[in-house]
C-alpha positions in Angstrom: 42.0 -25.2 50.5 40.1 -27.9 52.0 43.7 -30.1 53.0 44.7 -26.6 54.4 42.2 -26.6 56.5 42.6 -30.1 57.7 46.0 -29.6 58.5 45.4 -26.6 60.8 42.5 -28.7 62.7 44.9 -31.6 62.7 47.5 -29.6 64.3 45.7 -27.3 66.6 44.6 -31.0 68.0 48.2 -32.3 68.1 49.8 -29.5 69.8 46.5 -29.8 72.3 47.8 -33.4 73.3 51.5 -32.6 73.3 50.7 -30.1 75.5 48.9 -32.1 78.1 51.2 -34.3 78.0 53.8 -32.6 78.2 51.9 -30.7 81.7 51.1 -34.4 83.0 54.4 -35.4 83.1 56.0 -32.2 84.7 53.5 -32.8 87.6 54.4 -36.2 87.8 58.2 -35.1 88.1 57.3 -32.6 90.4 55.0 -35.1 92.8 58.4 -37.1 92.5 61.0 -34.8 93.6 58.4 -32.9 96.3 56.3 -35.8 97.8 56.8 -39.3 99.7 54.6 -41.1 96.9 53.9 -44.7 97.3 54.0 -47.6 94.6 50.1 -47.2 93.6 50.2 -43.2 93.1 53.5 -43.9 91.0 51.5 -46.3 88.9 48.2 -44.1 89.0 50.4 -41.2 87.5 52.0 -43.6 84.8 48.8 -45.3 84.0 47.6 -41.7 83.0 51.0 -40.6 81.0 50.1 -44.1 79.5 47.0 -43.5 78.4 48.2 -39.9 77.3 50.4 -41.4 74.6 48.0 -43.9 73.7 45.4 -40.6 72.7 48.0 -38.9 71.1 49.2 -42.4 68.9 45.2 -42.6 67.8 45.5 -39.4 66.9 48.0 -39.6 64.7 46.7 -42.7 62.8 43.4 -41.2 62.4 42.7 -41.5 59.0 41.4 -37.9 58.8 44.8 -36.6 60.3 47.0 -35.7 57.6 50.4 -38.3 57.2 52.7 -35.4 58.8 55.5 -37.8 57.8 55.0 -36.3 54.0 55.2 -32.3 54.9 58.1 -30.2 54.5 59.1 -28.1 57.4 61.2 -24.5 56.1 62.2 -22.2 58.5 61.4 -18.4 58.1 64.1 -17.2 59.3 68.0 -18.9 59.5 69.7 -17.1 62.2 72.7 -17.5 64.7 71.0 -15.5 67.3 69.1 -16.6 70.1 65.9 -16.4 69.1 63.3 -15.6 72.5 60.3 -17.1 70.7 61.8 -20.3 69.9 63.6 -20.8 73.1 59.6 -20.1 74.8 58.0 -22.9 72.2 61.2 -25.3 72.9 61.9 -24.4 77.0 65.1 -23.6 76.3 66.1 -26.3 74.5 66.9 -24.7 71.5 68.3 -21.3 71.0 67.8 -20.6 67.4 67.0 -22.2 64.1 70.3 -22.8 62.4 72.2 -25.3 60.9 73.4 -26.9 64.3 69.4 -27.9 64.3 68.7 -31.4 63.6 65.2 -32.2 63.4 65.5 -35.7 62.6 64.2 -38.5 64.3 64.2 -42.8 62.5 
């Protein structure tokens, strides 16, 4: 129960980073497209991605953080249907779980 519990926390914490992350980079993309940045805001913005990743690397060498390399990942549901709430947790990248889904990454 208590590795249950570990995992949640540990999780919770990941997707926290990811999702910062992930919301520092589309402003960065954004400040690209939209403004007339100059070369120290460019390497302001990536200094702060950097150190984004670095966070989430220590994270996930923590010794308290579970090896997620070692956990098994089953869908609940196999469908070819689009699937609305994993199209909202993936932007659109992917449409449903199926076996076109490769999850795998060396």
């Amino acid at each position: 129960m208590q590795d249950e519990a570990l995992l949640e926390v540990s999780l919770e914490a990941l997707s926290s980073r990811v999702q910062e992350l992930k919301e520092s980079i589309q402003a960065f993309l954004l400040k690209l497209e939209q403004e007339q940045m100059n070369w120290p805001s460019v390497l302001d913005n990536y200094a702060l991605l950097s150190g984004q990743v670095n966070t989430l690397t220590k994270l996930l060498k923590n010794e308290k953080t579970p090896f997620f390399r070692n956990l098994v990942l089953l869908p609940l549901l196999v469908q070819q249907d689009a699937d609305p709430d994993i199209q909202k947790a993936s932007d659109g990248r992917i449409q449903a779980f199926n076996h076109e889904v490769d999850f795998s990454w060396n």
